[in-house]
C-alpha positions as CSV (number, residue, x, y, z in Angstrom):
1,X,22.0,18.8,-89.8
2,X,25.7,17.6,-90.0
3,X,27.7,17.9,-86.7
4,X,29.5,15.6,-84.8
5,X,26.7,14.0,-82.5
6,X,26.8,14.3,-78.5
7,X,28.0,13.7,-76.0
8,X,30.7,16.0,-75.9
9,X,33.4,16.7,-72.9
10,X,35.8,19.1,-72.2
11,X,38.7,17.5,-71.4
12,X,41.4,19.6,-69.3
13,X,44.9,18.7,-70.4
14,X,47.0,17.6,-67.4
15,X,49.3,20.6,-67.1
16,X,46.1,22.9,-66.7
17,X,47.3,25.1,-69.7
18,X,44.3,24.2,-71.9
19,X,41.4,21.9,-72.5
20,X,40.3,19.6,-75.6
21,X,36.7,19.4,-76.6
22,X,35.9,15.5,-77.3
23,X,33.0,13.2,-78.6
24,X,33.2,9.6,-78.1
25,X,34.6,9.4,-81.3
26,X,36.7,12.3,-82.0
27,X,38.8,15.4,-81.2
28,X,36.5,18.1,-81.9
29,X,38.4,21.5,-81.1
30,X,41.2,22.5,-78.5
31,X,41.1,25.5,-76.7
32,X,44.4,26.9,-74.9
33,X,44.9,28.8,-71.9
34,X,47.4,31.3,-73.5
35,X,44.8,32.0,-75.9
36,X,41.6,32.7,-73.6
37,X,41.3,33.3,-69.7
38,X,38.1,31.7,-69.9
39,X,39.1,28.8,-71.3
40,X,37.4,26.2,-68.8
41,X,34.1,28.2,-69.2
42,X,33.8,28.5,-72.6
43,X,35.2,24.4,-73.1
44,X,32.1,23.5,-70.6
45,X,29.6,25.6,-72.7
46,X,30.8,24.2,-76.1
47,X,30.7,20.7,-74.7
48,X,27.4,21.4,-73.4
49,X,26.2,22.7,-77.3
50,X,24.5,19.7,-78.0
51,X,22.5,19.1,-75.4
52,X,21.4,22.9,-75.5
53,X,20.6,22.6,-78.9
54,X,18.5,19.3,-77.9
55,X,16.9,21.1,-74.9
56,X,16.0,24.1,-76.9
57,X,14.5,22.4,-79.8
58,X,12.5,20.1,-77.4
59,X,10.7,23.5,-75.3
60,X,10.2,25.2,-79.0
61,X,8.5,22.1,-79.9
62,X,5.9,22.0,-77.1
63,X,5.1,25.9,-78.3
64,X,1.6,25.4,-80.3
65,X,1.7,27.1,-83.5
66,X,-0.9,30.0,-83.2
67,X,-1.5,32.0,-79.8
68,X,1.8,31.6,-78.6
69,X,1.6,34.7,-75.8
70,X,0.0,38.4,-76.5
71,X,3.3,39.2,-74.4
72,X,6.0,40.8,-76.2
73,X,8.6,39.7,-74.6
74,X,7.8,36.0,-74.6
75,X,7.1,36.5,-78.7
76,X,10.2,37.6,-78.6
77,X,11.9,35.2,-76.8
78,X,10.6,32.3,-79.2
79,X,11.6,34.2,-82.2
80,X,15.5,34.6,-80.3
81,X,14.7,30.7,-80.1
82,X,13.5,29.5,-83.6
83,X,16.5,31.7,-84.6
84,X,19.4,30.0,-83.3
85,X,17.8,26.1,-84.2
86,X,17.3,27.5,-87.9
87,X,21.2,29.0,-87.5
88,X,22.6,25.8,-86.1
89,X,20.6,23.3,-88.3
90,X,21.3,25.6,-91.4
């Protein structure tokens, strides 16, 4: 998997009119105001991405292998979740 590791912050620029996404390293992405209403939102869930990701792959690793649930929705919601890791580690 090859993505710039966490932690990463959304940074608001000081006139309010956008916010930079940041690792400890590097600018990762800039996201302007003009652009997107939701601009503070969306910068707080993308900063958040790796930790999700981290989170995610941690609960879908406690799932044992066989007999996960007879429920539907709860096959389904593993299936939503081994999904996005396999999207997001390619």
């Amino acid at each position: 998997m090859a993505y710039t590791p966490g932690p990463w912050n959304a940074v608001q620029w000081f006139s309010n009119r956008g916010v930079n996404i940041v690792s400890e390293r590097m600018f990762l992405c800039e996201i302007s105001k003009s652009r997107d209403p939701n601009f503070a939102d969306d910068a707080r869930l993308m900063a958040a991405a790796p930790r999700l990701l981290e989170a995610l792959q941690a609960v879908y690793d406690e799932l044992p292998e066989e007999g996960i649930s007879t429920r539907h929705s709860t096959r389904m919601a593993t299936e939503k979740a081994r999904a996005v890791i396999a999207e997001v580690k390619g």
